[in-house]
N, C-alpha and C positions, 0 to 999 in steps of 0.2 A: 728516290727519296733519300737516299743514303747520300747521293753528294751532295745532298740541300744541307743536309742534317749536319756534315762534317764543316763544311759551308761556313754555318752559323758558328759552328764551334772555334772555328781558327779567327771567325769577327770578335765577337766573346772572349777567346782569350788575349785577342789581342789589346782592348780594353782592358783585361781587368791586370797585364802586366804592365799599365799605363799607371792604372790606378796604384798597383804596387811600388811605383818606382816616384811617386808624387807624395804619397800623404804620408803623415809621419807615424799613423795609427801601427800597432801592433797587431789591428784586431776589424776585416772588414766582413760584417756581416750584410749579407746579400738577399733581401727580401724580394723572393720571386713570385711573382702576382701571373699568373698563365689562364687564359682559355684549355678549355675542354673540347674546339671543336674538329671539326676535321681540316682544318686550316695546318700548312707547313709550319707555321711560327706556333700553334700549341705545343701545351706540355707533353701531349704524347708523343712528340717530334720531336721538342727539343730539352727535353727532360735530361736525356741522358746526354746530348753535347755538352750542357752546361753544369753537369757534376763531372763530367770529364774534364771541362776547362779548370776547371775549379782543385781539383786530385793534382791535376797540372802543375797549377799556379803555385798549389802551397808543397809540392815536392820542389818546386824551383829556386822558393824561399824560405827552405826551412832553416837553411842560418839565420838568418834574420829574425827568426821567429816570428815571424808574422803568418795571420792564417785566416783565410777567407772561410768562410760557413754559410750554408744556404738553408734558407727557412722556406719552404715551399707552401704556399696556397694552393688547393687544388679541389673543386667541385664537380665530380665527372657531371652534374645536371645542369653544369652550365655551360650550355654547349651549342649558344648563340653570344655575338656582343652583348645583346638586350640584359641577356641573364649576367655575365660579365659584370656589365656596368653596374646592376641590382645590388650583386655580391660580392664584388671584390672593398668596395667603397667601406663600407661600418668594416669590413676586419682589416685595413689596414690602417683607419686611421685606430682603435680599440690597440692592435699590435702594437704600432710603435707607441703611441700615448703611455703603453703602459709598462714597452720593455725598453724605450729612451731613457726611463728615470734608473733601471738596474742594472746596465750598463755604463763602462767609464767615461766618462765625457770624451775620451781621444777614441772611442770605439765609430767607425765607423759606418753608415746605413749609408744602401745603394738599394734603390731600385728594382727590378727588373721584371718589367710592363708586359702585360698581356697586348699583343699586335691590333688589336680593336681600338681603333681612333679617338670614339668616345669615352671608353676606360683612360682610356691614357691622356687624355686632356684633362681629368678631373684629378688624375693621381699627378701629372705633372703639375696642377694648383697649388695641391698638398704638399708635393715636392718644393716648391719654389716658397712658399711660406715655412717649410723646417727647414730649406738651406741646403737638400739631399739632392745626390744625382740621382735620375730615373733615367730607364734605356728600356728601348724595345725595339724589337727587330720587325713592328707594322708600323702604326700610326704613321699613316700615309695622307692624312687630311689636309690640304693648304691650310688650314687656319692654323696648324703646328706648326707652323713657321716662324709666327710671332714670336719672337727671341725676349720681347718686352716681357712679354705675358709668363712664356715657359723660358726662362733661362738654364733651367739646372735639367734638360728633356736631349738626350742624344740618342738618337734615332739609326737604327744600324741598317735599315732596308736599302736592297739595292737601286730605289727609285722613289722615288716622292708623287705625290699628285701634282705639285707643283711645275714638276718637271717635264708633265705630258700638257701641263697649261701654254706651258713658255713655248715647249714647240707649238703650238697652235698658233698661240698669240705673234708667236716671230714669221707663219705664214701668213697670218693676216696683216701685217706689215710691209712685208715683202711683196704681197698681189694685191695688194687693198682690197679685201674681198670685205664686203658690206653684208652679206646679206648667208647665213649659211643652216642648215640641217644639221642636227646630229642625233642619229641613231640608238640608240641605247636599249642593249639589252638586258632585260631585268630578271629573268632564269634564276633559277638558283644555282650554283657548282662549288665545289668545295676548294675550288681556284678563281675565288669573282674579284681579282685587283682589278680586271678588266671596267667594272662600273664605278672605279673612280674616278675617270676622267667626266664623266655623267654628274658627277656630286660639284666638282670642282670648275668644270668650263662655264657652266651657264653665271658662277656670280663673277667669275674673271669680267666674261665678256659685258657684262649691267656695266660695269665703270666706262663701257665705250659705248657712247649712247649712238654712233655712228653705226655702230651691228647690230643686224638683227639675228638673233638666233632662234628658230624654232625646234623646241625640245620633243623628240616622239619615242614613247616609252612601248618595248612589247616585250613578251615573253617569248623569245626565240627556240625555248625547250619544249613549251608544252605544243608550239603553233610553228613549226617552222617556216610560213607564210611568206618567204624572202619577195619576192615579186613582188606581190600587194606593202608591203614595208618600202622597198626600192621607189616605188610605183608611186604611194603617197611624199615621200620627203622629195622626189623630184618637183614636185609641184610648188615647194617650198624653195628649191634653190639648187644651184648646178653644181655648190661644192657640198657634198653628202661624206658627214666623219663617221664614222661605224666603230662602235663600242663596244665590243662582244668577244669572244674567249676566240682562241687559235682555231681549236678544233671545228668552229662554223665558221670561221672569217672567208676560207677558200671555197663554202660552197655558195655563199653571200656571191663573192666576185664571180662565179662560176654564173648564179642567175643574170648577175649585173651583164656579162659580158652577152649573152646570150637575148637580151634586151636591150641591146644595141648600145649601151652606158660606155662603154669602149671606146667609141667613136672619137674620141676627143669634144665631145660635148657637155659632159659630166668630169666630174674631179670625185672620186672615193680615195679619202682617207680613215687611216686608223691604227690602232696602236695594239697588236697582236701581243697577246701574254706570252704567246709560245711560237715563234717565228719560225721551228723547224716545221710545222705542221704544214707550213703552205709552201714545202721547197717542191712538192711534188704535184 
């Protein structure tokens, strides 16, 4: 956890000595909007990167006198998106509405998004009608893409949903494959980026009325059932994508291969969150 954490912090300041060396403010206050959950990009993870960027920034620039300050939100009961998106929404538009006016007009407001997709598509709204930057290091959703919609949204994660779309979509290009399965596992784990390509492949592939994708949703934690899972999306189609966390993907292929899926008759694909888990 420590070199996520340091990670985030060297992305973060590197941002905000962007910001520094751009605007002409004296003064950039940084409203941090965080989850409470067990996710790497919460504030109990990156609380302290981002007042350590921050300590940073403004020892870098103290000639200048310019000086970055962080206002923190922080609800340890909210400790789902759902609650997230509940809570964060009335106190920041209440904050800024009311500490935009007793600040100098050259004071600058930035951001800084809780990783939850649907927070941060509402705060990026709000964002794009005051004019302000917003940044999070989640909001992994395709539809954050739209530049039209979110213009003022910089997004620091090291991978987008989009970018597990394109690889699909550039194999289905490549094999012309029509017809495909995809797996999804819906578990709960305090590292699920794994079921975003689950949110995000089925409305890619609707625009190609040429595929057909059949979507099979299971719970791989409570039921570990791989066979019978394997067993049904065969029935569906010989290329099977598998969407589920590192730590089960190698015994997934373990069943597969043991069920003769091996053969070159079958194609399993998928996008392992943690790629060292399966070197053994």
């Amino acid at each position: 956890m420590e070199k996520r954490k340091y990670c985030y912090c060297s992305r973060i300041f590197l941002i905000f000595m962007i910001l520094a060396s751009c605007v002409n403010s004296r003064r950039v206050i940084l409203l941090s909007v965080q989850s409470w959950t067990s996710l790497p990009s919460s504030l109990n993870y990156v609380g302290a990167p981002i007042d350590l960027a921050v300590m940073t920034v403004n020892e870098r620039y103290m000639d200048d006198n310019m000086v970055f300050s962080v206002v923190d939100w922080q609800r340890n009961q909210s400790r789902t998106c759902g609650d997230v998106q509940n809570d964060v929404l009335p106190f920041v538009t209440e904050y800024y509405t009311a500490q935009r006016w007793k600040q100098s007009a050259d004071d600058v407001f930035v951001l800084l998004a809780t990783a939850c997709s649907e927070a941060v598509g509402y705060l990026a709204d709000l964002a794009r009608e005051w004019n302000i930057l917003v940044m999070t290091a989640g909001g992994t959703d395709a539809a954050l893409e739209n530049k039209r919609r979110f213009p003022t949204l910089l997004r620091l994660a090291p991978f987008q949903q989009q970018d597990l779309t394109d690889v699909v979509m550039s194999l289905l290009q490549q094999y012309n494959w029509t017809n495909l399965a995809l797996i999804c596992d819906d578990s709960a784990t305090e590292f699920n980026t794994f079921f975003l390509i689950c949110r995000a492949l089925p409305d890619v592939i609707k625009k190609r009325h040429s595929v057909v994708l059949t979507h099979l949703h299971y719970d791989f934690k409570a039921n570990p059932d791989y066979e019978r899972y394997l067993t049904e999306a065969a029935t569906y189609s010989r290329v099977l994508l598998i969407s589920t966390h590192g730590s089960r993907l190698r015994n997934i292929l373990v069943v597969a291969s043991k069920m003769g899926m091996a053969n070159g008759e079958r194609l399993l694909v998928s996008f392992p969150s943690h790629p060292r888990l399966l070197e053994s």
